[in-house]
N, C-alpha and C positions, 0 to 999 in steps of 0.2 A: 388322027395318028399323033397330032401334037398335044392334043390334049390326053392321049391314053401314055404321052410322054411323062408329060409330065405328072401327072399322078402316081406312077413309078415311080421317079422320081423321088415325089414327095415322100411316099411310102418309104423310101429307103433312108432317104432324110431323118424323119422319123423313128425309124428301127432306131439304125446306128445311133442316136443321141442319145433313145432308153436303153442302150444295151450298156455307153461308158459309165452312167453311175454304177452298174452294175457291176461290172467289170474292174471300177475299183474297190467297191465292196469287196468282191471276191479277193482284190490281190492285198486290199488292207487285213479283212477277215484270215488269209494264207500267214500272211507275217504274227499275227497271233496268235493262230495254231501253234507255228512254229518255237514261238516265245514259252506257249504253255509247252511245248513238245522239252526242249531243252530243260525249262526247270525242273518238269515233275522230273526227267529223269537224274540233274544233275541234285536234284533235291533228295534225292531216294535213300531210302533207310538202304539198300542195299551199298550206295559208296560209304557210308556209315560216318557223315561227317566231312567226309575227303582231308582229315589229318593230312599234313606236309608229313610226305616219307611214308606214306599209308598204300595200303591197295586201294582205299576209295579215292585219292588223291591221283592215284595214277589211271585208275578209270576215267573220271574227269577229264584228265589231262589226253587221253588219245578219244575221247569227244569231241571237243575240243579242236584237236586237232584236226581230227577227220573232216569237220565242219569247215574250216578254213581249207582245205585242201580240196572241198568239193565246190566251195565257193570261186578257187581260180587265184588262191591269192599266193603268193611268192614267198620264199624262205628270207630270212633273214643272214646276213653273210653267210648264204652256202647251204644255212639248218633252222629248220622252224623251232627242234629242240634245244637248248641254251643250260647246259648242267654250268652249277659252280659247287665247290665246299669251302662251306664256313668252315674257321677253325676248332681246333678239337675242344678247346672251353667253351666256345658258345655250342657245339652239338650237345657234347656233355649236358651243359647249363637249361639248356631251351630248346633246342631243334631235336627229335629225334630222328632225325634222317639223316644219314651223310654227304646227299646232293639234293641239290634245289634244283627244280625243271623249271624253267618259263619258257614257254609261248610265243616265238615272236616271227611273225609275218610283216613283210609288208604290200604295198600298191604303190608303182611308181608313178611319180610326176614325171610330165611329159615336158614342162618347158626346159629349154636347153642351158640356166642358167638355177631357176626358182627348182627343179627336179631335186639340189645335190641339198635343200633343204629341209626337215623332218617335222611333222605335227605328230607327236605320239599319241595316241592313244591305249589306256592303259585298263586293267581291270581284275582285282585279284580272286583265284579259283579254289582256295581253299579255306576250312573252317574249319574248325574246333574238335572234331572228331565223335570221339564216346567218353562221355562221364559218368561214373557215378551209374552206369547203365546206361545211361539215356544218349539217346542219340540228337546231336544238334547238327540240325540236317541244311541249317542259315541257305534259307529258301530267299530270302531278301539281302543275308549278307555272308558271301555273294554270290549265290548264283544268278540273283536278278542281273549286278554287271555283268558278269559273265557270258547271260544269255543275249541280253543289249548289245555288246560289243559284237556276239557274233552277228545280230542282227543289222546293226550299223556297218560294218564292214561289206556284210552283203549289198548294203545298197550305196557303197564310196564306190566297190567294186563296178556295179552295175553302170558308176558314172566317172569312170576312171580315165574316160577318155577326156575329159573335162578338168583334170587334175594337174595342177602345174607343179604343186610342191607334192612331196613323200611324205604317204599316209603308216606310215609300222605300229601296227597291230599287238599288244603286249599282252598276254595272259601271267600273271604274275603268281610264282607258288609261295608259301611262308610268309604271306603277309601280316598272318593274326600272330605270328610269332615275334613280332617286330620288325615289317617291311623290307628283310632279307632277298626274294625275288627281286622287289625294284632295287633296291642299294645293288646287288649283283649286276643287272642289267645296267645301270648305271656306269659302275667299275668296267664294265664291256666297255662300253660304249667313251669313257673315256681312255680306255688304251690302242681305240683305233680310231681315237680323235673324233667321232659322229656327234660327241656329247655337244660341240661347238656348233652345231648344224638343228641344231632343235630348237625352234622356235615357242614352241609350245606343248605342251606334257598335262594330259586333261587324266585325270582318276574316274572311274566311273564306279561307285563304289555303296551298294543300296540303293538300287531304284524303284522299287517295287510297290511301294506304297505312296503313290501320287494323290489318289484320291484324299486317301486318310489325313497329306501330310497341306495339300490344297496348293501347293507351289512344289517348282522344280529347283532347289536351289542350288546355285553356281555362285564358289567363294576361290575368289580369287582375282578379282576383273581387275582389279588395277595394277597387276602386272603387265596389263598391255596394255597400248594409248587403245582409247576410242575404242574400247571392246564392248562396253555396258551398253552403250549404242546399238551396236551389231547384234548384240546378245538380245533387247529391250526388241528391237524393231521387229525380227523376225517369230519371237515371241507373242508377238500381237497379231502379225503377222498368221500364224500359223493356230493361232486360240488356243495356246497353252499359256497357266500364269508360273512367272517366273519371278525367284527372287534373287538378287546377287548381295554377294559381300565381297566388301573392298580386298580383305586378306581370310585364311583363314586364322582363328581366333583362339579356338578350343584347346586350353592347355592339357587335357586330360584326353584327347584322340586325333590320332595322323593318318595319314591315307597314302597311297603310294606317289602322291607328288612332289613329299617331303625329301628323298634321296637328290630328284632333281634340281628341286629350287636350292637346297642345303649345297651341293657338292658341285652341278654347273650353273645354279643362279639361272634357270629358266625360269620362264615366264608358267605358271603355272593355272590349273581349274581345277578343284574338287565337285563333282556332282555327286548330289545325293536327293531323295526324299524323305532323308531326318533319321529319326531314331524312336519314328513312330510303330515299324514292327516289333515284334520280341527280341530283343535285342542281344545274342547271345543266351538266347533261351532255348529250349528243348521244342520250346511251340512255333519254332519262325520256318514254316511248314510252306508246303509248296498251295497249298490251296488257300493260302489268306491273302496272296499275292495279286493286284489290281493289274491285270494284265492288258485293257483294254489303256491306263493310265500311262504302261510299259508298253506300249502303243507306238504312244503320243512321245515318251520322251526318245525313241530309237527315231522316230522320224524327225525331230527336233535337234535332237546331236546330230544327226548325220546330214544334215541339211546346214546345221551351221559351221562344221566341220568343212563341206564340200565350198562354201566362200569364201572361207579360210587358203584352202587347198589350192581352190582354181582363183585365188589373189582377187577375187571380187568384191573384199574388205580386209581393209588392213590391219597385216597379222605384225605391230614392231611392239617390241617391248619396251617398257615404260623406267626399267631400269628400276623398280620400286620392287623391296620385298616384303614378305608378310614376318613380324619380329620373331615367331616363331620359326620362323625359317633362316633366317641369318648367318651369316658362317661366322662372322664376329661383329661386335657392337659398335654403333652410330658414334664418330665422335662429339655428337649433343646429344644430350634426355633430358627431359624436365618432366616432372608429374606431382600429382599429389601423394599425402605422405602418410600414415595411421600406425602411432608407436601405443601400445598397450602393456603394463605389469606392472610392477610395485618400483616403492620408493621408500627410502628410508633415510635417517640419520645417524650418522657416526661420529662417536666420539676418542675419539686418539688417544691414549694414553690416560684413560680415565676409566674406573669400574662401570661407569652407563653402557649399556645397549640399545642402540637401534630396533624400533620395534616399525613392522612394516604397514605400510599405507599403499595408497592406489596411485600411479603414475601414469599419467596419458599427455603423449602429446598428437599436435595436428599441423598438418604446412606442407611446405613445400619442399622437394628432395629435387637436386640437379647433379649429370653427373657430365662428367669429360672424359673420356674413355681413349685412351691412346694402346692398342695392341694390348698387351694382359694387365695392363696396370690403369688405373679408374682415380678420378679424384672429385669426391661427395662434397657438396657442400649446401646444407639444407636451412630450412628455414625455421623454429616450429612456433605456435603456442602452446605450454608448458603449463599443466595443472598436476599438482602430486598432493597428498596429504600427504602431511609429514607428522606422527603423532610425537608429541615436542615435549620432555619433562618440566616442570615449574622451575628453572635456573633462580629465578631470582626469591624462591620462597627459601623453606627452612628445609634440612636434608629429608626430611620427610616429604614434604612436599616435591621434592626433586625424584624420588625415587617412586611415588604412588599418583603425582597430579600429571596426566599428558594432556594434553591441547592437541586437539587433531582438526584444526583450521585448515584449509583448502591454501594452497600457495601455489600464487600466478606468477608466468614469467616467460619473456621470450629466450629461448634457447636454437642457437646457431654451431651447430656440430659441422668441423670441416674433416674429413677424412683421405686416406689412400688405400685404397683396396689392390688386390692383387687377386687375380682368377689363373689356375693352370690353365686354363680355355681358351679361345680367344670369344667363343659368346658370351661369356660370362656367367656357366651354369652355377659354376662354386665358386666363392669369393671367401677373403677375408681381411682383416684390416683393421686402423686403428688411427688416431687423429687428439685431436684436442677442441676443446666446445668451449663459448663463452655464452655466460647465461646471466642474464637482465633483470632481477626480480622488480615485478610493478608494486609488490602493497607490502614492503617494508616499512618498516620508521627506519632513515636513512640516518640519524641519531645514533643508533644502534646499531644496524644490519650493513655488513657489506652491501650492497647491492649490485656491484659489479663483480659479478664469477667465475673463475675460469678453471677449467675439469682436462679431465682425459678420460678417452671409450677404445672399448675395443670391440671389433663386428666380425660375425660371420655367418653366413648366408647363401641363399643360393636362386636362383632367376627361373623362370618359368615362362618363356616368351614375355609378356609386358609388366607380369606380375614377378616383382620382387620382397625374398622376406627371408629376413635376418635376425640374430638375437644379437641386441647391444646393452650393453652396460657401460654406463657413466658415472665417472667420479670426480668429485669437485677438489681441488684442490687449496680453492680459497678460504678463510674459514671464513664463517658469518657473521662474528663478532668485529665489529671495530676496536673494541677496548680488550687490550692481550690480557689482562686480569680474570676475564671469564671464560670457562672450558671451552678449547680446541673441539670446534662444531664442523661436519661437513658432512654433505648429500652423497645419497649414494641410488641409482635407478637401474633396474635390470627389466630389458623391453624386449617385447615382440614388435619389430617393424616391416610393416606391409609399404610397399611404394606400389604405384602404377605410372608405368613409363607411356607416356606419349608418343 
């Protein structure tokens, strides 16, 4: 009998072992139906786009919604739907709708302390519309976040009891129009003070293409201590590769984190897997999408999200922002410096003209930035051709012979700029420069110069560029007998701020 016991037993030992890979076969296989279920439909030539202010936008949007409400997840103060109106120059200008919808759920944390704190997670639901005929149906951007998000929430949901801080769920409209759903949500969120309670604000923003892009990338980790950590472990951890960047970088595309790190200085994450689909094209279709890759990063965010949540890695922020994101500028910068255009010489009071040569300089640019007002003070080496008439021949010669010798020299331009901003997008300003020529005959040539410039410009997160022009004031001659000579240079300057 003990022996027909155990054989039982065994047997059932057995079964049940073969049945759990199975079983999660099954419920991993379920979750990517799902994923393919979601985009074919939110990808579909029938939303036609999901234009902000569209009927396929608002299809989406009660998708969407219905998802989250079958899911179990909780409205947001009162309403899962969130209308704002922009004002009537920006509808006019960009929007054609006159309300923005977002999306916003949450899942409460249960500790009695860590609860009244927020990890947003975030993910915009609208695209491009119809152009030109064609339908750009942004199967990767974004219905893939789109789809993620709802699928990550289903499973913070499924582990909510586990949850010490406040998970809110963000579906964001108008973001291809320029990030208006998040800026909106934002404006909420600080007029009923929540904005102070957010720890962290993740974009989930094209995911869909993992395989193609070989890494899951997350920009942003040094907003918070010890995240790359957290991010790197669980990463290995779970046999996804992952790459992070310290900030985001890209002066030419933002994603909806930017409202928050800009306006409450949260600690921010942009994901994505790149800008390897068609990017804003008519082909970024729901059948090119790596849904098996779309997988891997829902179970991966929502897994790192839920140590986050239930405080079983530390979520503090590091007080560092990305320069694109700054509400106003560092009182230090320093970087390197690339002035490029002509150069010429001027003659005062005399029938000569200046005829133009190449101007370049190279160094160092630093700046001191107190609230709108900036004071420059750079470094360069200074190469210009100067094409120079024969002074000392006969008037023929002065008006037919030019010399276009290469002339070195250190030039030190101090400046004060003034930006309306307080980031520094537009500037402009003016100074006075002394400039050091090295291969005069010092017989002859001043060599000690001193000019005035005037600048104006404008910033671009690290990359700064401006057009200056300098004028010398000193002349070149030591002996006042020979024509009133002086430099004249009008530049393109590029700086990169550190």
């Amino acid at each position: 009998m003990k022996k027909a016991t155990r054989a039982i037993v065994a047997a059932f030992t057995i079964a049940l072992l073969l049945t759990i890979p199975a079983k999660q076969t099954q419920a991993q296989d379920s979750r990517i139906e799902r994923l393919r279920s979601h985009l074919y439909y939110l990808a579909s030539d029938s939303l036609q786009g999901r234009l902000a202010g569209s009927e396929g936008a608002a299809l989406a949007r009660t998708y969407i919604l219905n998802n989250y409400k079958e899911i179990g997840l909780l409205p947001y103060q009162g309403s899962f739907i969130h209308k704002s109106t922009p004002n009537q120059s920006i509808r006019s200008a960009i929007l054609k709708s006159d309300t923005i919808f977002n999306i916003v759920a949450v899942i409460p944390g249960n500790d009695p302390v860590l609860k009244n704190e927020y990890i947003v997670l975030g993910a915009h639901y609208d695209h491009l519309g119809v152009k030109g005929g064609q339908i750009y149906n942004g199967a990767d951007d974004n219905a893939s976040g789109s789809s993620a998000l709802i699928e990550i929430a289903r499973q913070l949901y499924a582990h909510r009891n586990e949850l010490k801080r406040t998970v809110i769920i963000a579906a964001f409209d108008a973001e291809e129009e320029g990030l208006f759903g998040s800026n909106a949500l934002v404006n909420e969120m600080q007029e009923n003070s929540d904005i102070n309670r957010v720890k962290l604000m993740m974009s989930i923003d094209m995911v869909g293409w993992l395989r193609a892009n070989e890494a899951l990338e997350l920009s942003g980790v040094s907003s918070l201590k010890d995240a790359r950590k957290t991010i790197m472990q669980l990463a290995e951890t779970q046999g996804i590769r992952v790459k992070t960047a310290p900030f985001e970088e890209s002066i030419f595309t933002a994603t909806d984190t930017e409202p928050f790190a800009k306006i409450g200085q949260v600690p921010t994450l942009a994901v994505t897997t790149g800008l390897k689909s068609p990017y804003h094209k008519p082909e970024d279709d729901a059948n090119l999408i790596d849904y098996d890759g779309m997988d891997k990063v829902c179970e991966y965010l929502s897994s790192l999200t839920l140590l986050w949540a239930s405080n079983q890695a530390p979520l503090v922020a590091s007080g560092r922002v990305a320069p694109k994101h700054r509400e106003k500028l560092p009182l230090f910068e320093i970087g390197p410096s690339v002035n490029v255009g002509y150069a010429s010489l001027r003659y005062p009071g005399s029938a000569l003209k200046g005829k133009d040569g190449v101007g370049l300089n190279v160094g160092i640019n630093s700046r001191i930035n107190i609230n709108k007002i900036s004071l420059r003070v750079a470094g360069y080496f200074n190469y210009a051709v100067l094409p120079t008439p024969n002074l000392f021949g006969t008037v023929y010669d002065v008006f037919s012979d030019r010399d276009e010798k290469g002339q070195k020299s250190i030039l030190a331009p101090v400046s004060i700029l003034y930006s309306p901003f307080p980031n520094g997008e537009f500037f402009l300003g003016g100074g006075v420069n002394y400039k050091l020529l090295l291969d005069m005959d010092k017989s002859v040539y001043n060599t000690n110069l001193w000019g005035w410039h005037w600048e104006l410009g404008f910033r671009m997160s690290r990359i700064e560029m401006s057009f200056i022009e300098i004028f010398q004031i000193t002349p070149y001659f030591i002996n006042s007998t020979m024509p009133t000579v002086k430099s004249r240079q009008f530049l393109l300057n590029i700086n990169y701020m550190l």
